[in-house]
Every structure is written in C-alpha cells, then in structure tokens.
N, C-alpha and C positions, 0 to 999 in steps of 0.2 A: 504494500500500500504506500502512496506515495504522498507529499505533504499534503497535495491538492485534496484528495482522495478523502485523508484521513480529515481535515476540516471543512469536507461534504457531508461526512460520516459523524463527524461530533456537532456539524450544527443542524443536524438531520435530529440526531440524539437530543439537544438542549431544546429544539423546538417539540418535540413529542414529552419533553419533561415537561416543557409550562405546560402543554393541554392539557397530560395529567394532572398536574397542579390545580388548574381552572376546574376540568370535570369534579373531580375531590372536594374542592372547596361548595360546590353545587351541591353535595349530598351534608353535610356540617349543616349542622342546624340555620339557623337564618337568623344572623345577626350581625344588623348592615354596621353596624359601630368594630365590630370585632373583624370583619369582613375588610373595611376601609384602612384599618390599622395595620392588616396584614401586609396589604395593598403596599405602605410603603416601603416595608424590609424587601419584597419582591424591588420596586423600582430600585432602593439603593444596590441589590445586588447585579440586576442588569446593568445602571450603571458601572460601578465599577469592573464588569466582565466586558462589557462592550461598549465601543466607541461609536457613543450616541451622542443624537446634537443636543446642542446642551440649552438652547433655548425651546426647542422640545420639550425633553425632560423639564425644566423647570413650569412650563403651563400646565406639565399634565401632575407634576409633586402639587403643583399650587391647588388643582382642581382637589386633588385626592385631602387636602388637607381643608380645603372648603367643604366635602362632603362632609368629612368626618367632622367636624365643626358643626353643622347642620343635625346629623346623623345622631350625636351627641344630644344636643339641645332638645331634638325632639324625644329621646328614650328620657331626659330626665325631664319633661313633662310628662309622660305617659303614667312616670313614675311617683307623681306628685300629688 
C-alpha cells in the first residue's frame, strides 16, 4: 500500500467513524443540552486533526455555542 492509498484508506476509515459516531449519538436518549456539549469536543478534535478553514470552524463553534446557550435556558425553565 502506498502513501496515497493508505490516506484513501484512513480517510475512508475517519469518515465511517463520525457516521458511526452520529448514528450512536441518535439512539442516546435525547438530550439536546448534552447533545450540543458533545458537539464541541467532536469540532475541537476535527480541528486539531485536520486542516480546516478557520473562519468556518469558528461560525459553526459560535453556532454550537448559541444553541447550547439557548438549549440551556430553555431545560432550566422547563425545570422551574
């Protein structure tokens, strides 16, 4: 197997991990505060494995950190 090969073959791999990851995450009970939380340890690990633009990544950190803000506020009214 040759460089090329093998980095068709592990990003062949890395992409069948996240949809496992995603499908998984679908059957875990539903809880979009715990959901969104996760959310970001996945972006920071993308980031630092791949070179991703970095004005991207930050709309989509910023969104995820607005949901969970949102996501937040309404479980502690629910809870009130």
């Amino acid at each position: 197997m040759n460089n090329r090969e093998f980095a068709e073959m592990l990003e062949q791999r890395t992409k069948k991990f996240a949809i496992e990851i995603i499908r998984f995450m679908r059957i875990l009970p539903d809880n979009l505060e715990s959901k969104t939380s996760e959310t970001f340890y996945w972006l920071e690990i993308i980031k630092a494995i791949f070179d991703v633009d970095e004005n991207r990544f930050d709309m989509i950190y910023k969104e995820s950190d607005e949901l969970l803000a949102l996501f937040t506020s309404i479980s502690k009214g629910k809870n009130s």
